[in-house]
N, C-alpha and C positions, 0 to 999 in steps of 0.2 A: 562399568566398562567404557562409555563413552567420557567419563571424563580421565579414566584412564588414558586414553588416547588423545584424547585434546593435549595433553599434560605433554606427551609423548612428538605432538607435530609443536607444540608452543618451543620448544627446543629446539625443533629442526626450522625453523622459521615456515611452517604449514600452518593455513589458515585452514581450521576444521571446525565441524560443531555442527547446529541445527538453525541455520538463522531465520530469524521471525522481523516483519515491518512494523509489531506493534501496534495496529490499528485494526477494529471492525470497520467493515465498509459495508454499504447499500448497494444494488443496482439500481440504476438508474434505466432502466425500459421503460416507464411510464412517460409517454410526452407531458403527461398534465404538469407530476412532479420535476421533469426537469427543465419547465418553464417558469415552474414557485420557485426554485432554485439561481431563475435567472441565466440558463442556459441556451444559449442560440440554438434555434432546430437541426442543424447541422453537429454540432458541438456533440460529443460521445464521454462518457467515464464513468466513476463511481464516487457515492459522498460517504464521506469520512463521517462514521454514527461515534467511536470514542475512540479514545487513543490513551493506550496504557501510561501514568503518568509518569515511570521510569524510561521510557521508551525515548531514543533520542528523536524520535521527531514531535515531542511531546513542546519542545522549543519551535519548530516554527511549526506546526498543523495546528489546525483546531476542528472540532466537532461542524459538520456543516460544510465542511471545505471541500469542492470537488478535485478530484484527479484526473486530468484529459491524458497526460504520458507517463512513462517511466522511463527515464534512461533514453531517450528518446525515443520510444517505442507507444503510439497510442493504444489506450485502453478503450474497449468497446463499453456500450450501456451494461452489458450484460459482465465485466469484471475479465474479462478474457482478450488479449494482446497479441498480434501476430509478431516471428522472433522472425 
């Protein structure tokens, strides 16, 4: 069904589907781990545990890399972002 319908907006120029970032991430709550980390005690995100290798940010993330924003939107310790 859903790729039925993909098939159906790919035509009408509709962007549909289920999209994914491709990556597990960690929270970062623990001050210990995100001073190993190299994070300012101020400083808030999540670390990137792996990242699917077909994934396009499979080019620039790597395992270990934290995430302070999205879209310019900061990310809390806990993986949760006010919109």
């Amino acid at each position: 069904m859903h790729l039925l319908c993909d098939l159906i907006f790919i035509f009408c120029d509709i962007v549909s589907g289920f999209p994914i970032l491709g990556i597990e991430w960690q929270k970062m709550e623990n001050p210990d781990l995100r001073k190993a980390m190299g994070m300012k005690s101020d400083q808030k995100g999540v670390r990137i545990r792996r990242i699917e290798p077909t994934a396009p940010e499979s080019g620039c993330m790597q395992p270990s890399d934290i995430i302070l924003s999205f879209d310019g939107i900061d990310i809390a310790n806990d993986g949760t972002g006010l919109l």
